[in-house]
C-alpha positions in Angstrom: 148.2 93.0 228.1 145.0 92.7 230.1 143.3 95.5 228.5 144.0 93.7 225.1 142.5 90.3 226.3 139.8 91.8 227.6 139.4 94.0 224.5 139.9 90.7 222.6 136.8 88.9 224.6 134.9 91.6 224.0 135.2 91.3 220.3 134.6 88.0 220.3 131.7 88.4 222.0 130.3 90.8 219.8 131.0 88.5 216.9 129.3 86.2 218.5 126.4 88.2 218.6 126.4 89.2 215.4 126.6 85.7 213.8 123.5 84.7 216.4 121.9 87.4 214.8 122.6 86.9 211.4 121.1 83.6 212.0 117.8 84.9 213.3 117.9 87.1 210.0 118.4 83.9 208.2 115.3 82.2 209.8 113.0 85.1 209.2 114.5 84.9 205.6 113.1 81.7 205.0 110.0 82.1 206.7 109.2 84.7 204.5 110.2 82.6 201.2 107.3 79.8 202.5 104.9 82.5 203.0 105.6 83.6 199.9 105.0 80.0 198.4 102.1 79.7 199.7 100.3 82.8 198.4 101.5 81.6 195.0 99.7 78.2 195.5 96.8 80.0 196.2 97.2 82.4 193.7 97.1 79.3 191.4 93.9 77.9 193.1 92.2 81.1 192.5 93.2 81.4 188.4 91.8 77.5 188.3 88.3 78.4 190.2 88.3 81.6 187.6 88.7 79.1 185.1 85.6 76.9 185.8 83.6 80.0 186.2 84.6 80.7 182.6 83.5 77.4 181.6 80.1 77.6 183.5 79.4 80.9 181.4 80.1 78.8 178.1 77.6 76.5 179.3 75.3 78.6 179.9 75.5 80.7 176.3 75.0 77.1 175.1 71.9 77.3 177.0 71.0 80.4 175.2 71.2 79.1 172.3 69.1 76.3 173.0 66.1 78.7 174.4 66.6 80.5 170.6 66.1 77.2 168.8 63.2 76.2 171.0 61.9 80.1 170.1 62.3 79.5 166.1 60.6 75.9 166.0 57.8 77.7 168.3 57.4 80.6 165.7 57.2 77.5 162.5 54.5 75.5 164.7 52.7 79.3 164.7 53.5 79.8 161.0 51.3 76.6 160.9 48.6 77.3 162.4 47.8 80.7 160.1 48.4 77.9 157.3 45.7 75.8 159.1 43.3 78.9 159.7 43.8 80.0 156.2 43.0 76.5 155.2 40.0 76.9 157.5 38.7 80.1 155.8 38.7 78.4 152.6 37.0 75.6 153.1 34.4 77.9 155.0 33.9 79.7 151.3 33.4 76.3 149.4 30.7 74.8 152.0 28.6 78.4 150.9 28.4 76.8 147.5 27.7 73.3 148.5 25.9 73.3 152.2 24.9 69.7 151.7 27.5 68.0 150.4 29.9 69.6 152.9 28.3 68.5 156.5 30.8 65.2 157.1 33.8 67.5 155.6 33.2 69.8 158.5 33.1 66.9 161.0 36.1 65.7 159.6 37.7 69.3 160.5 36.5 69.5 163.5 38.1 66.6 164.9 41.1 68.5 163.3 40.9 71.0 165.0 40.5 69.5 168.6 43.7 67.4 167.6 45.3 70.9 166.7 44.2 72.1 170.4 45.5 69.0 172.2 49.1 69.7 170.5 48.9 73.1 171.2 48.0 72.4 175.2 50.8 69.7 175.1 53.0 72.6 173.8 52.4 74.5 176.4 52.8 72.2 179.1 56.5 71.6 177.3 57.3 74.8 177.5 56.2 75.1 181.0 58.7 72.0 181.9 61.4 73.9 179.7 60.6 77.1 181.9 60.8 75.4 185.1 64.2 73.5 184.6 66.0 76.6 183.0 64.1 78.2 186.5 66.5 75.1 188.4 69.2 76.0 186.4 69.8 79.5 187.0 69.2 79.0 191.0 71.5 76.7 190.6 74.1 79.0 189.2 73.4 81.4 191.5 74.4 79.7 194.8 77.7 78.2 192.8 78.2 82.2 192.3 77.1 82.9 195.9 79.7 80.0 197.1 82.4 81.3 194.5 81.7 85.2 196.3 82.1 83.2 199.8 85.2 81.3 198.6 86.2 84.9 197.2 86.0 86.2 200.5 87.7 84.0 202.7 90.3 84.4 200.5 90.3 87.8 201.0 90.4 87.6 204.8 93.6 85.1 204.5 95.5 87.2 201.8 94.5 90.5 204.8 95.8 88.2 207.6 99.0 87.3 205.7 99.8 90.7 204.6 99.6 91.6 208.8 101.6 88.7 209.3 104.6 89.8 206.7 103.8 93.5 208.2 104.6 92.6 211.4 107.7 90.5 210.9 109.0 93.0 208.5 108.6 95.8 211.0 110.9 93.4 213.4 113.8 92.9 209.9 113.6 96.7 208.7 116.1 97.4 211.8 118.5 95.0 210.5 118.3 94.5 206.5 116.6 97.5 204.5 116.8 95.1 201.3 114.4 92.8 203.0 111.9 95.8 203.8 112.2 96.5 199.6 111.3 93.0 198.8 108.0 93.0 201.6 106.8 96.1 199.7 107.1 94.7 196.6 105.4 91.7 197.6 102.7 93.5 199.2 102.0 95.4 195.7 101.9 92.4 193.9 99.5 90.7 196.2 97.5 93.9 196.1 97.4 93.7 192.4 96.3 90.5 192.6 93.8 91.2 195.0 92.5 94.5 192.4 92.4 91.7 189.4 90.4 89.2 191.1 87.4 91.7 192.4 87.3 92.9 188.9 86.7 89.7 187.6 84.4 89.5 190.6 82.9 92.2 189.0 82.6 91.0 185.2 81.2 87.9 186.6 78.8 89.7 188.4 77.9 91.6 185.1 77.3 88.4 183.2 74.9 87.4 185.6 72.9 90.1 185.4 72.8 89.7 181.4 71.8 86.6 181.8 68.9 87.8 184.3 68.2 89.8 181.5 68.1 87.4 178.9 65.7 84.9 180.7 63.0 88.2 181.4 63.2 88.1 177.6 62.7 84.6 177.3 59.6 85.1 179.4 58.4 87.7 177.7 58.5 85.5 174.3 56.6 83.0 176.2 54.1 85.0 177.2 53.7 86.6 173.8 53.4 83.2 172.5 50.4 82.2 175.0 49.0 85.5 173.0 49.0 84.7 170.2 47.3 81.1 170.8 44.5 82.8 172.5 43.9 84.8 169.3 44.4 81.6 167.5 41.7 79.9 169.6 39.4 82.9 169.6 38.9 82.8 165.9 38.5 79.0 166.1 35.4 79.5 168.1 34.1 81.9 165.8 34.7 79.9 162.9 32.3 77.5 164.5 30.0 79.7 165.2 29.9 81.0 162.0 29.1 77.2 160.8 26.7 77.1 163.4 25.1 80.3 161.8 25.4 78.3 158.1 23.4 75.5 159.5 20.9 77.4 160.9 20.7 79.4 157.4 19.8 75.8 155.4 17.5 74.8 157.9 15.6 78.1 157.5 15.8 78.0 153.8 14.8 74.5 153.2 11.6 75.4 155.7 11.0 78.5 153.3 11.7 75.8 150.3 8.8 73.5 151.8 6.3 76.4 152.4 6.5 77.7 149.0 6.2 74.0 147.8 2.9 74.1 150.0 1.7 77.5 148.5 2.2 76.4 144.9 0.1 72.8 146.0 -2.9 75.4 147.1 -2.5 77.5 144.1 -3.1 74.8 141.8 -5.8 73.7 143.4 -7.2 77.3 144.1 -6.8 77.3 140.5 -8.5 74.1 139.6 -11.7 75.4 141.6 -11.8 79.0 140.0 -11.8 77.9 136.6 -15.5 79.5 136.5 -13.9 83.0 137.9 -10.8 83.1 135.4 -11.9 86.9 133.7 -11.7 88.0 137.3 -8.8 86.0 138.7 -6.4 87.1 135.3 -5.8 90.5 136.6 -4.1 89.1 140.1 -2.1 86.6 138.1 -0.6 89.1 136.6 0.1 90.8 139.5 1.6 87.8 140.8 3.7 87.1 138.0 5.3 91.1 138.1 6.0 90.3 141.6 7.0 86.9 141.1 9.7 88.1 138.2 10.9 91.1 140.4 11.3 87.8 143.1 13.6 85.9 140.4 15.2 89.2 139.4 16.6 89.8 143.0 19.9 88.4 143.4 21.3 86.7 146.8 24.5 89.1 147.4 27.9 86.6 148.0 29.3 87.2 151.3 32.7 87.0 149.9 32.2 90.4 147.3 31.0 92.5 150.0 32.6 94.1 153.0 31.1 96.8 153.9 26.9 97.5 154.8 25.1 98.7 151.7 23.5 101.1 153.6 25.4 102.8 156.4 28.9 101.5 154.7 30.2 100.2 157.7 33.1 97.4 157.5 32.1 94.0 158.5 34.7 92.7 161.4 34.6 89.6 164.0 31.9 92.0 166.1 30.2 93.5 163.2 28.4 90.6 161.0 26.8 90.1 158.0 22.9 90.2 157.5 20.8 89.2 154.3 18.2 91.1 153.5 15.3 88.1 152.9 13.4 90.4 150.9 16.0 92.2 148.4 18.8 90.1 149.0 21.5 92.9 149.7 23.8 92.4 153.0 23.6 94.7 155.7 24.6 95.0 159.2 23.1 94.3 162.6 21.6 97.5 162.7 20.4 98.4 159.1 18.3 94.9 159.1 17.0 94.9 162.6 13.5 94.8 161.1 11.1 92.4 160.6 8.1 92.0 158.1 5.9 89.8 156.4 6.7 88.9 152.4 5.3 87.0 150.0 7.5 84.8 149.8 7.2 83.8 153.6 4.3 83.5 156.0 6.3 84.5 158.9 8.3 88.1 159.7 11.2 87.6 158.3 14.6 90.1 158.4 14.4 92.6 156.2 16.3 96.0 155.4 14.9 99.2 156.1 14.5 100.3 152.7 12.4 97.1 151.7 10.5 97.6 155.4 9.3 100.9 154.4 7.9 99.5 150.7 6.5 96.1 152.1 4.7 98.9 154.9 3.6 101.4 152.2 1.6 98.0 150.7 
């Protein structure tokens, strides 16, 4: 009978052992259901900070967009300005036909054209402006990425620690419960899933970034295209004034040729008055004079706008390569075809002349 009671304390005892540890299974049970809360709470955090990342890349194709527009109403305000220069050029070919009359029209276009440049310098510093805040807004993009990469990582280190954590305790339960040791593993794979899905997006984010780096090179790139083409623009507005410069010299020239020949036909009609006694002798030279003076009046003044190329050398005319007049056949010629000089008749002074018409009026 005493080896059953003490058989019967023993087994009580070791019930009582067992239902002590059942209940330190039972706490390590729950302990593991919290931690497992937990990570889903954060798991949630994470999807909603993926989420505004999303809708930071929407804003910032809307900002795309806007840089396009901008792009399109710069390429209409160029558009404009060949309409302008064309303009220009047109006008250029009516004031040959009317020098006088069209002196205030080119003042008029001057101030025009100054206007022009102001708007196109105000451009410029717009798009400067528009540069340097999409230059803001990108930096500012990048260290909400850098943060998101540190909030990433921290993340990281927490879901590393947990997983030791849930390691170690399962270690201590796969003794007692190898059910519990299944459900640890298959935790673990789901947070390593998790872990896999949110450097990828790490990863796609980091993508879009560099697209966007890409985009606003390109955007640059336009820009500086653009400042290009307005230094071309600009480049032929200073040689359109030149060129008028070149016109106004032209009518003061000819209106001093105008007033010379008025003063040679004043001295030939009184040259003429006196020599009425010598008039046998002075026929033969008037004759003379009036062959030359009808080959003069035969001799056409070539139009700038019908030729293109030198009469001589046939070289095309260009912004470097200009045209030239012959003063003595009238013919157009370039810079070096008509680098002569000789007197004519119908000037006192050397005058530029072709080489042709330089080696007649020499063989004189």
């Amino acid at each position: 009978m005493k080896e059953v009671h003490g058989q019967l304390h023993q087994a009580e005892a070791n019930l009582q052992a067992l239902r002590d540890r059942e209940k330190t299974l039972v706490s390590t049970v729950e302990h593991l259901t919290e931690a497992k809360a937990t990570q889903e709470e954060r798991a949630s955090q994470l999807s909603t900070q993926l989420q505004s990342v999303e809708q930071r890349m929407q804003g910032l194709t809307q900002e795309k967009a806007e840089v396009e527009s901008r792009l399109e109403t710069l390429t209409q305000q160029c558009g404009q300005l060949r309409e302008q220069k064309s303009t220009l050029e047109a006008q250029l070919t009516a004031a040959q036909q009317s020098l006088q009359a069209e002196k205030q029209h080119w003042q008029q276009e001057l101030e025009t054209q100054r206007e022009a440049k102001q708007l196109l310098i105000d451009q410029k510093l717009e798009m400067t402006n528009q540069l340097e805040e999409q230059k803001n807004s990108m930096k500012k993009l990048e260290a909400d990425h850098t943060a998101q990469q540190e909030a990433s990582t921290q993340v990281q280190e927490q879901l590393r620690q947990d997983n030791a954590q849930l390691t170690n305790r399962l270690s201590t339960v796969e003794e007692a419960k190898k059910s519990l040791q299944k459900e640890s593993d298959q935790e673990k794979a789901r947070l390593e899933l998790q872990l896999s899905a949110l450097s990828e997006n790490l990863g796609t984010l980091r993508s879009e970034l560099e697209v966007n780096n890409n985009k606003k090179a390109e955007a640059e790139k336009a820009f500086t295209e653009l400042q290009g083409e307005k230094a071309v623009l600009e480049a032929t507005i200073e040689n359109n004034q030149e060129e008028r410069r070149a016109l106004l010299q032209r009518c003061l020239t000819s209106e001093n040729e105008c007033e010379q020949l008025r003063n040679k036909c004043a001295d030939l009609r009184r040259k003429l008055e006196d020599a009425q006694a010598a008039m046998q002798e002075l026929g033969r030279e008037n004759q003379s004079l009036q062959i030359k003076q009808t080959q003069a009046m035969n001799r056409k003044w070539a139009d700038d706008e019908t030729v293109n190329n030198c009469m001589s050398c046939n070289k095309g005319f260009s912004v470097t390569v200009r045209k030239h007049h012959c003063r003595h056949c009238g013919n157009i010629f370039c810079n070096e075809c008509s680098a002569k000089t000789a007197k004519i008749p119908s000037s006192k002074k050397p005058v530029r002349v072709c080489d042709t018409c330089f080696e007649e009026v020499a063989t004189r």
